[in-house]
Each structure stands twice: as C-alpha cells, then as structure tokens.
C-alpha positions in Angstrom: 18.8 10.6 5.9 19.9 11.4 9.6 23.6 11.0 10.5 22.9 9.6 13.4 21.5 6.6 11.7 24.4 6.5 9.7 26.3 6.4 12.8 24.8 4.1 15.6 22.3 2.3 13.5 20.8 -0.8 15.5 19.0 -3.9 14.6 15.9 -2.4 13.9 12.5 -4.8 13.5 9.0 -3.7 12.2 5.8 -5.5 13.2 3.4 -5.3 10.6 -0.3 -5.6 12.5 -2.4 -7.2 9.7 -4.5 -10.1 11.5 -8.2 -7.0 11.8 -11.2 -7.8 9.9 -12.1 -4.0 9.2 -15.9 -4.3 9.6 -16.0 -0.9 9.5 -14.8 -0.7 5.7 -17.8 -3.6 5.2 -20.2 -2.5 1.8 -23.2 -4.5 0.9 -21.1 -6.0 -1.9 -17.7 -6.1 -0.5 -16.8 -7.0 2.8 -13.0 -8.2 2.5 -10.6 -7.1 4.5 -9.4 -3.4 4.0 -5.6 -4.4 4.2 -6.2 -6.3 0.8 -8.2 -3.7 -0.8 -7.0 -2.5 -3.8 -5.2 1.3 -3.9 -3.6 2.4 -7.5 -3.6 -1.8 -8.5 -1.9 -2.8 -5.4 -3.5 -4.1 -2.1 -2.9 -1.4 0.6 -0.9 -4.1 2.5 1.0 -4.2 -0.5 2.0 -0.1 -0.5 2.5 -0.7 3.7 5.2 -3.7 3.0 7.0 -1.5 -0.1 7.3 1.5 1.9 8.9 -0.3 4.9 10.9 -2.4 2.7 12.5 0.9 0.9 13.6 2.5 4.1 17.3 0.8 4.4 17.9 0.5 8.3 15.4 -2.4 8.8 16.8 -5.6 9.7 13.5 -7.7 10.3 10.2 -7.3 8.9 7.4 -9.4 10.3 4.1 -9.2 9.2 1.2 -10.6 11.6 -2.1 -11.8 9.6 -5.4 -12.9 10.4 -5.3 -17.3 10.0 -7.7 -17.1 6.7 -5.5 -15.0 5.2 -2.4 -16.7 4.4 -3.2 -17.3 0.4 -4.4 -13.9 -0.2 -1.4 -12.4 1.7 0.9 -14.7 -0.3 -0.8 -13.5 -3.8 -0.8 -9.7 -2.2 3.2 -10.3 -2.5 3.6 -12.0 -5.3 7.2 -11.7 -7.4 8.1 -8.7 -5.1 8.6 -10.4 -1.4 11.6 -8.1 0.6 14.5 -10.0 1.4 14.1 -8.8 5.1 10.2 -10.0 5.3 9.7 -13.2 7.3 6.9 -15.6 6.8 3.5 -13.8 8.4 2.4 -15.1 12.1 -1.5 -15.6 13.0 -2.6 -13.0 15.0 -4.8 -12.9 18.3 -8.5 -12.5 19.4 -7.2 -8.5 19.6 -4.8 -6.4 18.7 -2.3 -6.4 21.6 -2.4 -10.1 21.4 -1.9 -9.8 17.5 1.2 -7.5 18.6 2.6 -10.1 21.5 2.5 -13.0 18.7 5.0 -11.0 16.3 7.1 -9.9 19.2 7.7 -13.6 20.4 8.2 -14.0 16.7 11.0 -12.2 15.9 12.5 -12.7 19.5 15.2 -15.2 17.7 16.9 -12.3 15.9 17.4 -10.0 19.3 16.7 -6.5 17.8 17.8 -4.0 19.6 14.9 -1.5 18.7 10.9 -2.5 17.4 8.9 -0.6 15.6 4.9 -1.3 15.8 3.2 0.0 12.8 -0.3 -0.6 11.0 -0.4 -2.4 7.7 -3.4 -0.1 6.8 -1.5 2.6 6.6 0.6 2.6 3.6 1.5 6.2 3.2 4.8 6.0 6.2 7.9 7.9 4.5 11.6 6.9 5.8 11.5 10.7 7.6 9.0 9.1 9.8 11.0 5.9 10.4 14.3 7.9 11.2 12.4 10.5 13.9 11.1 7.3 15.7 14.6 5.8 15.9 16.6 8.8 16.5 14.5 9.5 19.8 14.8 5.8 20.8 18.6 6.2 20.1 18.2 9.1 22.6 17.3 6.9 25.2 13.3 6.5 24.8 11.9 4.1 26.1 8.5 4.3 23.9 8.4 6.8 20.8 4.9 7.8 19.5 4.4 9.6 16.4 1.5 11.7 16.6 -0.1 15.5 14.6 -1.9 18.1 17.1 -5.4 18.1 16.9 -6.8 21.1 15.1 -10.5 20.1 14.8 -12.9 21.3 17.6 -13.7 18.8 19.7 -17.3 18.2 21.3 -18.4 15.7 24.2 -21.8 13.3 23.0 -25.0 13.8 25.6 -26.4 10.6 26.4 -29.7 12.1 24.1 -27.1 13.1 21.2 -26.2 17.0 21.8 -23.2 18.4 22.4 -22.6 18.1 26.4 -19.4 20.3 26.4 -16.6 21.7 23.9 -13.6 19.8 24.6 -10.6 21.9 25.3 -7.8 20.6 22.4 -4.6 22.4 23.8 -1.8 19.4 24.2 -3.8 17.1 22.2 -2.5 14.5 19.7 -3.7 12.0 17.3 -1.7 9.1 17.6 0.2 7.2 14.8 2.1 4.6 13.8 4.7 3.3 13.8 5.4 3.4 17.6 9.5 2.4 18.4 10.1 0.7 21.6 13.8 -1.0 23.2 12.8 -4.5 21.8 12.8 -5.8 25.5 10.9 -3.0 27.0 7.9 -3.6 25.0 8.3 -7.3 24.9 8.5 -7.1 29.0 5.4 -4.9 28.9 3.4 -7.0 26.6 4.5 -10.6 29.2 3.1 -8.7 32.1 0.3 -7.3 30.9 -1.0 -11.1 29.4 0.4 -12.6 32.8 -2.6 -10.6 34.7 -5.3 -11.2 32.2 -5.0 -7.8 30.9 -6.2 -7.8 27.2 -7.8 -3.8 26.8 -4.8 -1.9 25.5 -5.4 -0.6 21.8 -2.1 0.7 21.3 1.4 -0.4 22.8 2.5 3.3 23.8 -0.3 2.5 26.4 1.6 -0.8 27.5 4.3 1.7 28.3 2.4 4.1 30.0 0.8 1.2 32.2 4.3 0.2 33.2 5.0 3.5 34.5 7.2 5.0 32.0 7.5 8.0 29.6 6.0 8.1 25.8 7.9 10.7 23.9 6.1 12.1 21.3 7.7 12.6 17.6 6.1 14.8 14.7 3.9 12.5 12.7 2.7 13.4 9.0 -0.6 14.4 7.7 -1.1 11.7 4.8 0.2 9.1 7.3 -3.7 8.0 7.7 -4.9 4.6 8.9 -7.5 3.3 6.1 -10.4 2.3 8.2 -13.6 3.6 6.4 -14.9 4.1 2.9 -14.3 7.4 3.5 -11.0 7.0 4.3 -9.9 4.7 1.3 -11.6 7.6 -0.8 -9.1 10.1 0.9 -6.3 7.5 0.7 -6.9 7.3 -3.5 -7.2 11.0 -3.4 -3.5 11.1 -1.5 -2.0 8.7 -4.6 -4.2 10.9 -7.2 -2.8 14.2 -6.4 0.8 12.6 -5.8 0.7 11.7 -9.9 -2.4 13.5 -11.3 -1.0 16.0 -14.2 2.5 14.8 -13.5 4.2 14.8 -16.7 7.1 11.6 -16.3 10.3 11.9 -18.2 12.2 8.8 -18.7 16.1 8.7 -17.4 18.9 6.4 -17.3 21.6 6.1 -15.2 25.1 4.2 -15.0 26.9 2.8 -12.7 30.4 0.6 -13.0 32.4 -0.8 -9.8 35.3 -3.0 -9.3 36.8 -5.0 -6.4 40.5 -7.4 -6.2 40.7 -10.6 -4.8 42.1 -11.4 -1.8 42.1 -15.1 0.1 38.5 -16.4 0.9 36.2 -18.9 0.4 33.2 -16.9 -2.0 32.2 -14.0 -3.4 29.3 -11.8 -2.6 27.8 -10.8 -5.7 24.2 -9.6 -6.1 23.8 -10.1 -2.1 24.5 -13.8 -2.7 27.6 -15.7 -1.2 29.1 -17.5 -5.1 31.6 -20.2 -3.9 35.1 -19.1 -5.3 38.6 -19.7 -3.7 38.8 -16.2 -3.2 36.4 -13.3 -1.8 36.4 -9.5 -3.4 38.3 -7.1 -1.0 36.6 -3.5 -0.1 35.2 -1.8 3.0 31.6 -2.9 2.8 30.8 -6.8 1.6 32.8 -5.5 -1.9 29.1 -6.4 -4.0 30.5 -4.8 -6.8 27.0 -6.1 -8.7 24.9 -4.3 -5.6 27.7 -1.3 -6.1 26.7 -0.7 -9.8 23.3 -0.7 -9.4 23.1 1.3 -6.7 25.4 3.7 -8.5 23.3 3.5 -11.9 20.4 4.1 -10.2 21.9 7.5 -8.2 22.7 8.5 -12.0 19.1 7.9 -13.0 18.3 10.5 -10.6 21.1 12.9 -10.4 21.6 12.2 -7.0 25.7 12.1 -6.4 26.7 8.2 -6.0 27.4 5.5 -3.4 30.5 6.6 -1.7 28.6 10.2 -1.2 25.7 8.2 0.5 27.7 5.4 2.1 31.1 7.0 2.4 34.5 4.8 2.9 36.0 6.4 5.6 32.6 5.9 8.0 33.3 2.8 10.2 29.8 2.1 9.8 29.9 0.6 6.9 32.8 -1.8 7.9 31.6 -5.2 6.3 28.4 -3.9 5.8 25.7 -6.0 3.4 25.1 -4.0 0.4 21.6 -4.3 0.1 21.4 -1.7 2.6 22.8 0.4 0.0 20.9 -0.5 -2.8 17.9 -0.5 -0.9 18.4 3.1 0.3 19.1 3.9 -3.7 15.6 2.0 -4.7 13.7 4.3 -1.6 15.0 7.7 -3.4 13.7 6.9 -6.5 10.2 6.3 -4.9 11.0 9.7 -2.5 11.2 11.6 -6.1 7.9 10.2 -7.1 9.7 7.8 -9.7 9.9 4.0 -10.4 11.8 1.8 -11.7 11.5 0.6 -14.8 14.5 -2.2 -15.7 17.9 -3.0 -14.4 20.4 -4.1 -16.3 23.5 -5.6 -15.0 26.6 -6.8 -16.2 29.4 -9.1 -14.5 33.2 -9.2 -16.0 35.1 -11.7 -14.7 37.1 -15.1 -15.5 35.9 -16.6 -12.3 33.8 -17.9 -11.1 31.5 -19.0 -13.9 28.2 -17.0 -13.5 26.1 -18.5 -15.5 24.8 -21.2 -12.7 23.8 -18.5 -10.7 22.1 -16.0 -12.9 18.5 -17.0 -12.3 18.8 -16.7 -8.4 20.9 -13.1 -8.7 17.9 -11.9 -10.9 15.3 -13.0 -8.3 17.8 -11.5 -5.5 18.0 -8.5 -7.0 14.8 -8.2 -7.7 13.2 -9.2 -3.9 15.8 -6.6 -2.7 14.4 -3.8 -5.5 10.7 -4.5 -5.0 10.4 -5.4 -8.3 9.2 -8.1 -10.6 12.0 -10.3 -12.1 11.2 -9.7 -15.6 12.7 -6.4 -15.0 16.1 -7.1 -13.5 18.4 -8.5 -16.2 21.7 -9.9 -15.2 24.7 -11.0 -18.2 27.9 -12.2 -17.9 31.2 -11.9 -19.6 35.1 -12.2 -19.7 37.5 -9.7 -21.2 39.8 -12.6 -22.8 42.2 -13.0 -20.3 43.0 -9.6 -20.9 43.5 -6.7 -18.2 42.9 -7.3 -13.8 40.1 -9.3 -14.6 42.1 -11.5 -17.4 44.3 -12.3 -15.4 41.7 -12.8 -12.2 42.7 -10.3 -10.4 39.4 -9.1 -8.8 35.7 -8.8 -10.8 34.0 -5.8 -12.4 30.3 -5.1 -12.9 28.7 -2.1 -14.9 24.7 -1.6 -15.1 22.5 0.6 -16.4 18.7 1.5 -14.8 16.0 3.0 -16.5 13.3 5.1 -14.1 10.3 7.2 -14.6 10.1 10.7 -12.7 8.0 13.4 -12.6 8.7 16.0 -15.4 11.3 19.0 -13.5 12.1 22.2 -15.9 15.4 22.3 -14.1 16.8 26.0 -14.8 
C-alpha cells in the first residue's frame, strides 16, 4: 500500500456502472445480463463489488443498475452487502447518463475524489485503485488507467480488406476505473447534458471535451471488461489458473487488544457505537473487537500486525474508524490468494452487557469482512471482577481467524 495514501487519503467514491444489457454476451439459451453471470459461483457483479469493497480507502460505493434489476442485484448480494455500498440507482438510456445518475447520487457525501469503474470487470486489484488516486493526489484532473497496445492493428475497407496497417506507437487500451476531482467530472457531466450532448462512451472523454488533460496510469493485463463469450471464457480461465493445482494449507492466526475508559457516552466495538457511560480511549476509534480481528487475521498470514500497517504515531489515523483497518487486513488475505474461513471473537468486560448486541456485531462484522454471518462468531465474558476489566477499567477482546492459502514450501 502507497504511503501517500496513508498520508493524505481523501474521501474517495466508486461508481459502479451496472445498468448495460450486454447483448453482445446474448446465447440462444441465455440472454441475461453479463454482470449477473455466474464466475467460480458468484455473479461477476458480485467479484466487481468484493474487490472494491476489500480495498480500504473507499468511503462510498455506489452501484448504478438497470430498473429490472433491483431483485437480482439484491440476491447477487445476499448475506455479504459492504458497509460502504449504498442502495443501487437506475441508470440511463446510455452510459454517460447511467454515470451522471450515480454522480448526483452520491453528491450528499461530497467526496473529494470519484472513481468510475465497470462492474464487468471484476478482476481490479487495490495496486490499481492506489495508482489512480496517487496521480489525482498529484493534482490530475482525470486519471485513466490503460496497457499499450501490442496487437497489429488494421483499418476495415468498405468491401472487407485490410485498407491500411495502423501505426500502434502511443496507443492505449483504456480501462477502468477512471479517478476524477468529484466536482470536475460532476461539472463535466452538467455541461455536457445541458447541450444535449449524450455520445461520450467513457468519462476521460468528458474531460478531454472540457479542454483538460487525461493522465494516463499503468493498467493490468487481467483487468478485462467481460463483454463476450469469449471473454467470460478468458475471465474463468483468469480464476482457473489463479487456483488450478494450488495445494491450500489451513492457518490460524490470533489476535488480543485492549483499551481504558475514559469519560464518554458509548463504546465503539465491532464498528458499532454500544451506549455505555464511558467510551474506550486510543488513537484510532479504540475498536478493540475490530483491533483483534484485524490482528488475528495478520497472524493467519504472517503478515506483521496492526500497528505495523496502521502505525500510532501517524496522525492519520487520529480517530480513525477501524474498519478501515480490518478491511485492509480482509483485502491481504484475498491478495495471497486465501479466504477466510471463520472468525471468532471474544469480548471481556463487566460493562456494558454484550449480549443485546451480539447478533448485530456478527452481521457488522461480517458486511465489513465480505462474509456470510454464519462464519463470524462473537462471545462474551467477564473475568469476575477481577484484574482492569474487574474492576471496569477499559474492555479487552481476543479472536482467532481461520484462512485458507495457497500451499508455500517456505525455506
């Protein structure tokens, strides 16, 4: 992860453009829409939402559907809904109007950056994410991500030959997701609809209308955009080689935090504010439920621990949510070609009573994960009035978190 997101992070949005009908990915037998095809037992919309979810410095994601599509979209989610997702918009007649509709959308939350990005396109890796914002954090006023073209390239005759090879030098094929200043694209998208203009098919080209620059950002090779048989083939292909032959090895990892008390009016435990006459003290939110897990989960994966990550002395993180943490945890599990099994989480503390709340932290926990709720457990218990937490002095959580990786014959 870049330092410089570490540093000068922003509210960051994602527009999910989901509203096409894919007519192109239409068989005889099948012609639903290629966002809510299946890929490895998930609908591809589903891999495009988990990926963006797992990448920790988005603040907003709103996803923009086609109006028929708001049950199947709802089932494509089901028991793993991100915390950060909103509830989908209808999209347009096109797709810049699609676009303008999700802008307007998540106008209310005044990010300072939006990123644009294809829900058929579910193989976009946090790298990706963090090129787009760093160049927009250098003052970029439209970031594309794009690969050089290496095919030859050949201009159609009106009668079907070749009329001319096309000279590729300084040629690029354009990806997703595109970052924009949230009121430079949103300015681009009100002038373009105020003079009837409707033909742009991506929003870099909004920004080239208006007379600025696009800076162009290394995209990746297996970031493709699903829109033929062919390509869902290549797309079950990408997820086949990523586990074919991968022997998994199962690991668990622990993790134990604990915050004091200071004056307040709740505590924030397992991202939910638990009324209390008192709140947990600590640099972040003090989650210490979120703080366990996220450490238990570095264990799993050998991967240092949360104050290596997200360390104390960075201003940053000064009364920062935890999920971010926990979130960032969750996306290098999936970066080591893991997942997650369970998560098991224990709270020790005389107050307050968390038995009320369990349900709702399992479900929190779980939206937050990605995961289904039967595999986040959450228990609670006192040490008998005896030690800090006896004698409510602050509140102490340990977990444990089971994940599958690949098989490493670590020397």
């Amino acid at each position: 992860m870049s330092d410089c997101l570490k540093k000068d992070h922003k509210k960051v949005a994602v527009i999910i453009v989901a509203a096409g009908r894919g007519t192109r990915m239409y068989t005889k037998d099948d012609k639903s829409p290629k966002q809510y095809r299946e890929l490895s037992g998930l609908s591809v919309l589903r891999h495009t939402v988990d990926a963006i979810a797992a990448f920790p410095f988005i603040d907003v994601i709103q996803p923009v559907i086609h109006k028929d599509d708001k049950d199947v979209f709802l089932d494509t989610l089901k028991g793993a809904k991100p915390s950060n997702l909103q509830d989908p918009v209808e999209g347009g007649k096109d797709r810049q109007t699609s676009v303008y509709n999700g802008l307007k959308a998540i106008e209310p939350f005044k990010p300072d950056y939006v990123l644009i990005h294809d829900g058929v396109r579910p193989f976009v890796t946090d790298d990706l994410f963090a090129r787009v914002i760093e160049a927009l954090d250098n003052g970029e006023q439209a970031v594309l991500p794009a690969t050089p073209v290496s095919d030859t390239l050949k201009r159609e005759a009106e009668d079907g030959t070749v009329k001319e090879t096309v000279d590729r030098t300084g040629l690029w094929a354009a990806q997703t997701p595109q970052g924009f200043p949230f009121s430079a694209i949103i300015g681009a998208h009100r002038s373009a609809a105020d003079q009837g203009l409707f033909h742009f098919t991506d929003d870099t080209a909004l920004i080239e209308w208006t007379g600025n620059r696009v800076k162009i950002v290394e995209g990746h090779r297996q970031n493709i955009k699903i829109t033929t048989p062919q390509d869902m083939e290549t797309a079950r292909q990408i997820v086949s080689q990523n586990t074919e032959s991968t022997q998994m090895e199962t690991r668990v990892g622990q993790g134990f935090d604990v915050h004091a008390f200071e004056e307040g009016t709740a505590v924030i435990l397992g991202g939910l504010a638990i009324p209390h006459d008192k709140k947990l003290k600590g640099h972040s939110d003090a989650d210490v439920a979120l703080h366990a897990l996220t450490d238990a989960l570095f264990g799993a994966i050998a991967d240092g621990d949360i104050g290596l990550h997200f360390p104390p002395s960075d201003p940053h993180w000064k009364g920062a949510e935890s999920d971010i943490f926990l979130k960032h945890a969750v996306n290098k599990v999936k970066q080591r070609g893991g997942r997650i099994v369970h998560l098991d989480l224990t709270i020790i503390c005389e107050a307050p009573k968390i038995g009320p709340h369990r349900q709702a932290l399992r479900e929190n926990i779980a939206k937050i994960c990605g995961l289904p709720v039967g595999r986040v457990a959450v228990k609670a218990t006192t040490s008998e009035k005896l030690g800090f937490t006896g004698r409510q002095e602050g509140i102490a959580a340990m977990a444990s978190a089971t994940v599958m990786l690949p098989f490493e014959d670590e020397e």
